[in-house]
N, C-alpha and C positions, 0 to 999 in steps of 0.2 A: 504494500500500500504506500501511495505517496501523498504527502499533505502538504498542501501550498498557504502560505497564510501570508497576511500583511505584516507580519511577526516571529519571529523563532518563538516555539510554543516552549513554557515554561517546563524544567526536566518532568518536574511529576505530573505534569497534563496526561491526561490520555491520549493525545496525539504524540507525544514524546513517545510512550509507553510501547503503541501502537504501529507506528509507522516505521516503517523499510527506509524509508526517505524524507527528508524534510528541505523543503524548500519555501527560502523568501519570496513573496511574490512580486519585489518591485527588480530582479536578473531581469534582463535585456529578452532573451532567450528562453523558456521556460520548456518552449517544446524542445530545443534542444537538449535541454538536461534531463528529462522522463524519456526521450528516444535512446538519450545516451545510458539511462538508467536501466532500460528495459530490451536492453541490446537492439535498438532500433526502431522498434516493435511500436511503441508509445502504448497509451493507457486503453485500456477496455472498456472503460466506463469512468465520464466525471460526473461526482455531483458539484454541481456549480450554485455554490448558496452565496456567491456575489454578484449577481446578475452581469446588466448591460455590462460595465466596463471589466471584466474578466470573458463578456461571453466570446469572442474573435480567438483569443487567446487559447480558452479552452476547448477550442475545436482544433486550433492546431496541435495540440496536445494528443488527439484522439488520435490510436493508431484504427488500421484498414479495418471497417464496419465498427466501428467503436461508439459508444453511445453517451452522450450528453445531456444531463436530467437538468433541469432548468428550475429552481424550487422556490425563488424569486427576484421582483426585477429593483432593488428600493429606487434607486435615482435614476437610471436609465432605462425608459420602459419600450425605447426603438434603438434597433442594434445595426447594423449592416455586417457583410460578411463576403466572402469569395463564394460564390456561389459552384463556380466549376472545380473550385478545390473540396468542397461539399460532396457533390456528387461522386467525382472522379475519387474519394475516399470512401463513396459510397457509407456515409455516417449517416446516424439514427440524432432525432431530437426530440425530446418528449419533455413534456411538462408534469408538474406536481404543484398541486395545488394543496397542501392540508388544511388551511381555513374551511373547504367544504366537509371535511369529513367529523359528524357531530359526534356526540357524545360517549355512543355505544359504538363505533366503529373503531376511535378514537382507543376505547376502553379493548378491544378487540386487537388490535395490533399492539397496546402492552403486553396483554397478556401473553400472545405467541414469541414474543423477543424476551419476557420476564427469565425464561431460561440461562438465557444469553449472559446475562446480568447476576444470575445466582452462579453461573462455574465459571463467571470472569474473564468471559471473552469481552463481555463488553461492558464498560466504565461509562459512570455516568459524569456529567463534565465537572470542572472543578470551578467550585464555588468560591468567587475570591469577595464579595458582600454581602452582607443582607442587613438589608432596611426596611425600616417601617413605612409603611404605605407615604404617610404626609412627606416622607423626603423623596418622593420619584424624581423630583426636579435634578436631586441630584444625582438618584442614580443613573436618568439620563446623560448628567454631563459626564459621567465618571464612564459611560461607555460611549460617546462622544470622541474621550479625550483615548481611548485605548485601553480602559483596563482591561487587563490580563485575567478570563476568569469568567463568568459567570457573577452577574449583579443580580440579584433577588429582592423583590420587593412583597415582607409578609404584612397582610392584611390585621393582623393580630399581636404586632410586636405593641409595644409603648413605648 
């Protein structure tokens, strides 16, 4: 697995923990370094949870039939792309939406992953605040500004 972030992820992240490779995302090159990583080959599958200005990027990345999950757009919701290097890769682009998926569905895909999570394949992310509800102001700017972590905001604290 390769992890690209705006950041070298902290040693005990789960993406530290987890990843084969770890990659800054502001290198020049990025498909260069996952082709070079994957002997050529490039990625299988990205999920792309920074939309518009990663998505160009992250199709270069995809190696032949490789697939692109699209999971949201914040600031840039119109992309442009090479179109003939699209096809001629013969690459897949699929969307993910989970704002539609309510309650019990929601509750239905814990469940099936809750496994995953008790024999520790998979980590749940790391918590670097939590605050009480009246200070969202700030833990908006605290992840604004880059904290490292997961900022939580509990409805119940004082």
């Amino acid at each position: 697995m390769v992890g690209i972030d705006r950041a070298t992820p902290a040693p005990d992240s789960p993406t530290a923990r987890l990843a084969d490779l770890l990659l800054d995302a502001k290198p020049a090159d990025l498909p260069a370094a996952v082709r070079e990583f994957s002997s050529g080959r490039g990625a299988d599958v990205v999920l792309n949870a920074a939309g518009g200005p990663c998505f160009e990027i992250a199709l270069g990345v995809l190696g032949h039939r490789g697939r692109q999950i699209e999971i949201t757009a914040p600031s840039e919701p119109r992309v442009s792309f090479n179109l003939i290097k699209f096809y001629h890769n013969e690459s897949q682009l699929l969307g993910l939406d989970p704002l539609k998926l309510d309650l019990a569905a929601s509750a239905r895909i814990l469940e099936q992953i809750r496994k995953g999570f008790d024999e520790g394949a998979f980590y749940a992310p790391v918590i670097a605040r939590t605050l009480p509800l009246r200070d969202a102001s700030e833990a908006y700017e605290l992840v604004a500004h880059g904290e490292r972590g997961r900022v939580v905001l509990d409805p119940h604290a004082k």
